[in-house]
C-alpha positions as CSV (number, residue, x, y, z in Angstrom):
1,X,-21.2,-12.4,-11.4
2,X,-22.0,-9.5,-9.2
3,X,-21.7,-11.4,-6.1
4,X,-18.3,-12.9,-7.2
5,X,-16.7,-9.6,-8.5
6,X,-17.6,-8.0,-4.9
7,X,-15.9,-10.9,-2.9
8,X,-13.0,-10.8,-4.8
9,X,-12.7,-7.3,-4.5
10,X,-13.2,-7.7,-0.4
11,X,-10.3,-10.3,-0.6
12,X,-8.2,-7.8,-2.4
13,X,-9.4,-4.6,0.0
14,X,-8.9,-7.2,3.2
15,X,-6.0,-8.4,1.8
16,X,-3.9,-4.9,1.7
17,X,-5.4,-3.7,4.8
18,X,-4.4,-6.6,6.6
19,X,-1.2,-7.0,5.2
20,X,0.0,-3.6,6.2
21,X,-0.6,-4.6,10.0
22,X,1.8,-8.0,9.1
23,X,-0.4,-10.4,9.2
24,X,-2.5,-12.3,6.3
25,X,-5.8,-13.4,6.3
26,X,-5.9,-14.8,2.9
27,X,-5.5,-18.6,3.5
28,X,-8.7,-17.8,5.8
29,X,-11.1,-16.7,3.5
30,X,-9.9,-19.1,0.8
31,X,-9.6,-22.6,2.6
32,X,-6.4,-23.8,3.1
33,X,-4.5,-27.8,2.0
34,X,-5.6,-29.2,5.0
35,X,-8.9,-29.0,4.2
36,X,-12.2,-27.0,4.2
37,X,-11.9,-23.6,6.7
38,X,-13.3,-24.3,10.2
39,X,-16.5,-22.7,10.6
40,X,-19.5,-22.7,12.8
41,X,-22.6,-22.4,11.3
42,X,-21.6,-20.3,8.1
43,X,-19.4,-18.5,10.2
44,X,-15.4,-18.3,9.0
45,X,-12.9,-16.7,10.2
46,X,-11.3,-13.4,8.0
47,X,-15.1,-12.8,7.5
48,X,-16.3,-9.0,8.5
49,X,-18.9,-8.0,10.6
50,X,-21.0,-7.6,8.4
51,X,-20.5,-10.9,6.5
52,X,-21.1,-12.6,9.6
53,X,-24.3,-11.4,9.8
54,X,-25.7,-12.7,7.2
55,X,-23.4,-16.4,7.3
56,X,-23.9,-17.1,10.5
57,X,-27.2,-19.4,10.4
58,X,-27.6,-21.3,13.6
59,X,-30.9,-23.1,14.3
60,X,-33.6,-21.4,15.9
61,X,-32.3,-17.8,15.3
62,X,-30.6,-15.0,17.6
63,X,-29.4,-12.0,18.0
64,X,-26.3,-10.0,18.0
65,X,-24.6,-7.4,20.2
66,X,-21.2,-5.7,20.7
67,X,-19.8,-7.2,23.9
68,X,-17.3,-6.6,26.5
69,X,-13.8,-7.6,25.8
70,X,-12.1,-5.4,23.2
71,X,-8.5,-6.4,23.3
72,X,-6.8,-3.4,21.5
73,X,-7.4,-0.7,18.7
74,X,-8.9,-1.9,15.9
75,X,-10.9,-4.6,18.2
76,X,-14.3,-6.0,18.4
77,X,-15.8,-8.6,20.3
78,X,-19.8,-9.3,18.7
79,X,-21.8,-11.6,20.9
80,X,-24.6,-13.9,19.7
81,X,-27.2,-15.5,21.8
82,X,-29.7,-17.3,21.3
83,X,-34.0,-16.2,21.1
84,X,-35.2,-16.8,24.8
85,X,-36.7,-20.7,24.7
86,X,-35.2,-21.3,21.0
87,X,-32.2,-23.5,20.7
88,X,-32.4,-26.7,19.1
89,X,-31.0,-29.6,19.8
90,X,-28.1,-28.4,18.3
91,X,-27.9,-24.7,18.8
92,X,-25.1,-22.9,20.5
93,X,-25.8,-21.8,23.4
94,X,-23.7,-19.0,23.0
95,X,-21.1,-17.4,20.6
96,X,-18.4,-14.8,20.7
97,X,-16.6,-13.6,17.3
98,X,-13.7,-11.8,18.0
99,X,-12.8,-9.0,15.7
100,X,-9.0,-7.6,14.7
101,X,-8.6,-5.1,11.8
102,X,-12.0,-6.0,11.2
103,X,-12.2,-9.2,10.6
104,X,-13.3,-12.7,12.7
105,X,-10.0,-14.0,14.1
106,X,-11.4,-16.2,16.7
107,X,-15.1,-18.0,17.4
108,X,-15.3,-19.5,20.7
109,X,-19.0,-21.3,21.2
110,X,-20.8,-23.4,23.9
111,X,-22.4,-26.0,22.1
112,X,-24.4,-28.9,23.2
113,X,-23.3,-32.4,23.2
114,X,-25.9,-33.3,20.0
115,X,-24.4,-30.4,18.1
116,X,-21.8,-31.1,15.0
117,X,-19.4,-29.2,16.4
118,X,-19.0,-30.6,19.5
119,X,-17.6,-33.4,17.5
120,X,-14.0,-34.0,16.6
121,X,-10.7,-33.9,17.8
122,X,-10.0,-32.0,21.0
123,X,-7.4,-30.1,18.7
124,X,-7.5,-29.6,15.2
125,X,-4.6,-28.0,13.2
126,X,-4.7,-26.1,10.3
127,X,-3.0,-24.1,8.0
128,X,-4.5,-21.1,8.7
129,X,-6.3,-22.2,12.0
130,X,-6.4,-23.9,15.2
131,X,-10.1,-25.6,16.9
132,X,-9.9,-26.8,20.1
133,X,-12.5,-28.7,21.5
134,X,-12.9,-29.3,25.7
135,X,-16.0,-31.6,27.0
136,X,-17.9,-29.5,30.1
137,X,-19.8,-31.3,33.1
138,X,-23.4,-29.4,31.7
139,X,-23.2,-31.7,28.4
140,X,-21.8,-29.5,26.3
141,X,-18.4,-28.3,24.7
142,X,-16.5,-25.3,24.9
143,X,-15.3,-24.7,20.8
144,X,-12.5,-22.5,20.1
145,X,-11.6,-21.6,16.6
146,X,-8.2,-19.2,16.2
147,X,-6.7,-17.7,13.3
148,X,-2.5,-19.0,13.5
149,X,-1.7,-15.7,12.2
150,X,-3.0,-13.2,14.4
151,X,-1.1,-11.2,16.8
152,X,-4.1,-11.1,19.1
153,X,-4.3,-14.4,19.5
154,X,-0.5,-15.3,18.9
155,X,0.3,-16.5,22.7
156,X,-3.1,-19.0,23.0
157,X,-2.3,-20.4,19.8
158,X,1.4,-21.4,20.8
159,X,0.2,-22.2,24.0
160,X,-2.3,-24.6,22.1
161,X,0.2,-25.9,19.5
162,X,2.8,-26.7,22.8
163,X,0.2,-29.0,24.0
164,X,-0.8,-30.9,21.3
165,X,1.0,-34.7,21.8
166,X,4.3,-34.8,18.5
């Protein structure tokens, strides 16, 4: 009951501090009617930092690190790589989990080939997000996961959406 009172409260505390800079992240922490969130090993978007943390569950373990690439105020870029000799079969090989108003608004992996997540459509539209998936010559994927909504990430997302085939 605890656990449920506290999240709702974060929806409501994310929800109002979000909304002030005009854009929601709701429909990202709540699924959306196209289907389940995307998400990369327990980690969603509109999850903090610190939720991350402890969602984020990818075989073999890693760590985490603040990383080069802050966009703006409000900005963070978090880094996870893997333990030295660790990855499975289908670990990422790395992970970045970009940060606005402090909250994940994009994940963009390097997965292998035998990962999960490498499978699927090379673009997936959401509600609420947009995956893109692109096949590199090391036998593995580059994974992109956006939130539609953020202002951040407004121009790869249309530039995404304008390529997808009507």
């Amino acid at each position: 009951m605890a656990v449920s009172r506290m999240a709702s409260v974060a929806v409501v505390i994310t929800t109002a501090l979000v909304g002030a800079s005009g854009w929601s992240v709701a429909s990202l922490l709540l699924g959306n009617s196209a289907g389940e969130p995307a998400s990369l090993h327990g980690a969603r978007l509109g999850q903090t930092a610190s939720q991350l943390r402890v969602a984020f569950q990818p075989p073999g373990g890693g760590r985490f690190r603040a990383a080069a690439g802050v966009t703006g105020a409000g900005d963070l870029t978090l880094a996870w790589e893997p333990m030295p000799g660790a990855p499975g079969a289908s670990a990422p090989r790395e992970v970045r989990f970009e940060l606005h108003a402090g909250l994940v608004v994009a994940i963009r992996a390097i997965v292998p080939d035998a990962s999960p997540a490498a499978r699927g459509p090379a673009l997936q539209v959401r509600d609420a997000s947009v995956s893109s998936r692109s096949q590199k010559p090391d036998q593995t994927v580059s994974l992109s996961i956006l939130a539609r909504d953020c202002p951040t990430h407004a121009a790869e997302v249309r530039a995404l959406l304008s390529a997808r085939p009507h």
